[in-house]
N, C-alpha and C positions, 0 to 999 in steps of 0.2 A: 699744694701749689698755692701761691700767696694771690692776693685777690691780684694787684699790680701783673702780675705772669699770668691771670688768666683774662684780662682785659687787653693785654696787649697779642695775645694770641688769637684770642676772636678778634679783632682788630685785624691782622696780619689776613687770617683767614676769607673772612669777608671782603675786604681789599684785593684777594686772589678771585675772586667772581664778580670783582668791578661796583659794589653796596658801600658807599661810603658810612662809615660808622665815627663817630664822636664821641668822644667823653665830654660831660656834660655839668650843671651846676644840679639839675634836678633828677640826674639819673648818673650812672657808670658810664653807662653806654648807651648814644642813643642813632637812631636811623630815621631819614627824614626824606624820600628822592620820589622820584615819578619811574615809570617802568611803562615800557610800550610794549604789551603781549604781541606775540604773532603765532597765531595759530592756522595750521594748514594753508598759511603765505598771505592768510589776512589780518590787515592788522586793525585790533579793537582798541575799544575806549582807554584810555592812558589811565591809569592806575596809580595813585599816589598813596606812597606804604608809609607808617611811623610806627618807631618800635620804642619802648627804652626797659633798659634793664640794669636793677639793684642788686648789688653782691651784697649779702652777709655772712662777712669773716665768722662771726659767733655762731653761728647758725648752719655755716658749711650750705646755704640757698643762696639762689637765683630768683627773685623777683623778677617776671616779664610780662610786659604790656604791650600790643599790638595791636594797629589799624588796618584799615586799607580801604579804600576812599576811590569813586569814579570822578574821572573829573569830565564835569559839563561845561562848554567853553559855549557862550552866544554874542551876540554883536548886534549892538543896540543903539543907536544915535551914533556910530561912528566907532565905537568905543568896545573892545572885546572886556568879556570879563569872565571869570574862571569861579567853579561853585562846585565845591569837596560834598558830594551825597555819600551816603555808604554803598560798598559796594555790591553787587548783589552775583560778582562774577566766581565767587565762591561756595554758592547755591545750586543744588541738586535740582 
C-alpha cells in the first residue's frame, strides 16, 4: 500500500469517530483537538491530545508522537486564560 492510500485511510478512519486528522508540513499526519471525558455521567477536566506521525516508504515504518495535556482554565483581572500541564489522567 503506497504511503498516499495509507494516509488517506487513516484519515477516513479517524474522521468516522469524529478526531480531526491533518496532513501536515512537519509530519504525514498530525492531530491537534480537546476531548471532554465523561466518565459514570461526570464530566472531567478537558483533555487536549496531539499526535503526529511519519511514514517511511523505504523503511515500510511509522514514526508516532503523542501528547495529552489537562487543560487548567483561571480567571484573573477579568481575563480567562487556558495552561496545557501534562496530564496525569492516564496514571495508575
Amino acid at each position: 500500500m503506497s504511503k498516499e492510500a495509507i494516509i488517506k485511510t487513516l484519515m477516513a478512519k479517524m474522521g468516522k469517530i469524529w478526531i480531526p486528522m491533518q496532513t501536515g508540513k512537519e509530519a504525514d499526519l498530525m492531530i491537534d483537538c480537546d476531548f471532554l471525558p465523561n466518565e459514570m455521567g461526570f464530566l472531567k477536566i478537558p483533555l487536549h491530545y496531539k499526535a503526529a506521525a511519519f511514514l517511511d516508504e523505504t523503511k515500510k515504518t511509522m514514526f508516532f508522537w503523542d501528547s495529552l495535556w489537562d487543560q487548567k482554565k483561571s480567571l484573573a483581572n477579568g481575563k480567562e486564560t487556558v495552561e496545557y500541564v501534562p496530564s496525569g489522567s492516564l496514571k495508575k
